[in-house]
N, C-alpha and C positions, 0 to 999 in steps of 0.2 A: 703793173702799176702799184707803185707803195702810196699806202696814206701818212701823211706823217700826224703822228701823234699829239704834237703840239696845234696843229693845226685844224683835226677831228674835234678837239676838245674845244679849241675856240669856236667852231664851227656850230658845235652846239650851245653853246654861251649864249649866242646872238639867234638861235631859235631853227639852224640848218644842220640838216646830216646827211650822210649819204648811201645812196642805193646804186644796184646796176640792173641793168634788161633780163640774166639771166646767172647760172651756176657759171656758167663758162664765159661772159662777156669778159672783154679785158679793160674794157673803160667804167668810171665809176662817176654818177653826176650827183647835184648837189640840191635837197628839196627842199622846199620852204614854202609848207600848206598855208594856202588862206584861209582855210579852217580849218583849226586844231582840235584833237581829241581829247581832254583830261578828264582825268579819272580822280573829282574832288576826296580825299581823304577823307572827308567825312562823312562822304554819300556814297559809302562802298553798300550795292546792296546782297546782305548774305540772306540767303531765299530758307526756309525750316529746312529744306532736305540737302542745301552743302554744306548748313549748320553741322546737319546729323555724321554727314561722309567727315569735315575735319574732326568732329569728339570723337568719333570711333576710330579715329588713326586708321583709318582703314587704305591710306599711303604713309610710307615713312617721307619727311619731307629733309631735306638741307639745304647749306646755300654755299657757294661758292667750294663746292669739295668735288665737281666735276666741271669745270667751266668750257674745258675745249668739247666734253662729250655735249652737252644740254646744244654748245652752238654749232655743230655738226648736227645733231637731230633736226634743230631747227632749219638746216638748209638740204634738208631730203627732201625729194618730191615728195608727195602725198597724194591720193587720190581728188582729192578737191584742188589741187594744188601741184601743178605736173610739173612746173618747173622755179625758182626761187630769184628774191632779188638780193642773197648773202653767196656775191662772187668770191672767187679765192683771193682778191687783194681785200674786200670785207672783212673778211675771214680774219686774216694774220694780222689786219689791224687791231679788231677788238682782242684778240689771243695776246697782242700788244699790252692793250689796255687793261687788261685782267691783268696780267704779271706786274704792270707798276701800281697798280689800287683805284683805277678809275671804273671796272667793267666790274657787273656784279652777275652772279647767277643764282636763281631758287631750283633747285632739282626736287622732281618728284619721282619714289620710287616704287617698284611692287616686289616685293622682294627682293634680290641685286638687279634688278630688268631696271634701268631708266627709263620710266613712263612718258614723262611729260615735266616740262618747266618753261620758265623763260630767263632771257639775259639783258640785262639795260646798263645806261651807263649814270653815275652818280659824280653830281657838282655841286657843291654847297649843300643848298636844303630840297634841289629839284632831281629826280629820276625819269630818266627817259628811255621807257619800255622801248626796244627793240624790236624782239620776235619774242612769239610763241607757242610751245607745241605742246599736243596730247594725242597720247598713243592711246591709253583707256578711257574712257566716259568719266567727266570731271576732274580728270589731272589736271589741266591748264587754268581751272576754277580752282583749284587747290592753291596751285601755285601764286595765282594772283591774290588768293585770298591774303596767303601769310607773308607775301611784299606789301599789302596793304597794310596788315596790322605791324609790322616789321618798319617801315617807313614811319609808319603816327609814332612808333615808339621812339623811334632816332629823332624825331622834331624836323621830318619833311616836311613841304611847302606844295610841293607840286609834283605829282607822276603824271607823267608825257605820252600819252598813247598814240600819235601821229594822227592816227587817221582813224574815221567811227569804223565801228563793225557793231552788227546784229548783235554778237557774240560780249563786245566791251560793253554796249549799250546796255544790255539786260544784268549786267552787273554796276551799272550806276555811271559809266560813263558820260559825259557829254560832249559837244561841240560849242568852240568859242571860236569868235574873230581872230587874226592875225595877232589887231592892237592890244586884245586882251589879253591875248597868249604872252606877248611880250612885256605884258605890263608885270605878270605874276612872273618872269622867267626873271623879270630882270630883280624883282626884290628875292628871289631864291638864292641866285649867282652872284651878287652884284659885290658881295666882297673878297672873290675871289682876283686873283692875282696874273689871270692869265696871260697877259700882253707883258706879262716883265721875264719872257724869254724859255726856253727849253729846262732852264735851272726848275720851274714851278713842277714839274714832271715828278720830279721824289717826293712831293707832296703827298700824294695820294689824295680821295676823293673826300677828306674832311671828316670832321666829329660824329657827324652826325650819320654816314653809311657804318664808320665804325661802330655805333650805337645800333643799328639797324641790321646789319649783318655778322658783328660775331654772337656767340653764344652769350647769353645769359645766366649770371651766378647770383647767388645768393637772393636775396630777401626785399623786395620793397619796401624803401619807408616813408619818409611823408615829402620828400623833396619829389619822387621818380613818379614818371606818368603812369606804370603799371598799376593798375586799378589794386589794392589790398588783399585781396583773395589769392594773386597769384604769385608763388614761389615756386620758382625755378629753378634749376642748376644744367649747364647743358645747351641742349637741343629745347627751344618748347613744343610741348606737347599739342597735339591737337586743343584738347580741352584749354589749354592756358592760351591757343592763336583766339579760339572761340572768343573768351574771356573780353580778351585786347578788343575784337570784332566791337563787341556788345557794350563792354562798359567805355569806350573811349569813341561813341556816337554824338 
């Protein structure tokens, strides 16, 4: 089964995406939680000791410079997790969606080993966390951290986490209504372009993921959200995601 492209993306527009039963099923259906996950931008909670793991770099972090590998990790079994709902028409969808500018990835690494990261997809000013995986203790807290401060910096509105977990929770997540979820999805997306054909597809996912996921150059000055203390060039550094964390609460 193919997903089409055009159609994935509206899908998410109006608050549905899709999952399957297993690695191997060949059919893919369509969910639409009556209660939503988000993960308010301003309530990310960074706890003293993943403060301490992002300043000391003690992972290299990137983002979209492994996108097929991070989404293959995420569809390994795992011990807590023997089997996956990222079937192989899942799969070639989002691998889709990364190659025209909608699918994004945070990769965390330990040397060249790919540890841990996640992959979502970005529409307007809303991202809608996917999957997530950690191979070391605190990779997937890593990872989430610097889409968090990475997002406030692009002028997001909304990251999507579908569904609670333990795990999202104690990083600040919450649960809301259907109606509420749509209220905020729909001022996120709402001037995008969707419904006017396969042509919106070269767009890519807007201003604001570009602001959010490529590298950072030069200098802050009085117009830019990054707080004054932090100059860049590159990748940022642990200590400068810190920064973002702290001074943009």
């Amino acid at each position: 089964m193919m997903i089409d492209p055009l159609i994935l993306l509206q899908a998410y527009s109006i608050g549905v995406f899709p999952m399957a039963d297993d690695r191997d099923a060949a059919e893919v259906y369509w969910v639409e939680p009556k209660q939503r996950a988000i993960l308010p931008l301003d309530g990310f909670h960074l706890s003293k000791s993943l403060a301490k793991t992002i300043r000391r770099d003690q992972f290299r972090v990137t983002a979209n410079r492994a996108f097929p590998a991070i989404l293959a990790l995420c569809a390994q079994p795992a011990p807590d997790r023997p089997s996956t709902w990222i079937n192989r028409a899942i799969e070639g969808a989002y691998r889709h969606l990364h190659a025209i500018g909608y699918a994004h990835s945070v990769e965390v690494w330990e040397g060249e080993e790919l540890v841990g990261g996640l992959y979502g997809v970005a529409l307007g000013q809303a991202f809608f966390g996917e999957s997530m995986v950690s191979r070391r203790t605190n990779a997937s807290k890593v990872a989430l951290a610097w889409l968090v401060a990475r997002l406030r910096f692009g002028g997001f509105t909304l990251l999507d986490c579908q569904f609670m977990t333990d795990h999202l929770h104690s990083m600040g997540a919450v649960e809301i209504s259907q109606r509420d979820y749509l209220q905020l999805l729909g001022a996120a997306v709402g001037e995008l372009a969707l419904g006017s054909g396969a042509g919106v597809l070269g767009s890519g996912s807007g201003v604001a993921a570009e602001l959010a996921f490529a590298p950072l150059a030069g200098r802050a000055d009085a117009g830019s959200p990054l707080p004054p203390s932090v100059t860049v060039s590159g990748p940022l550094s642990g200590q400068a995601i810190a920064q973002l964390l702290t001074h943009m609460s």
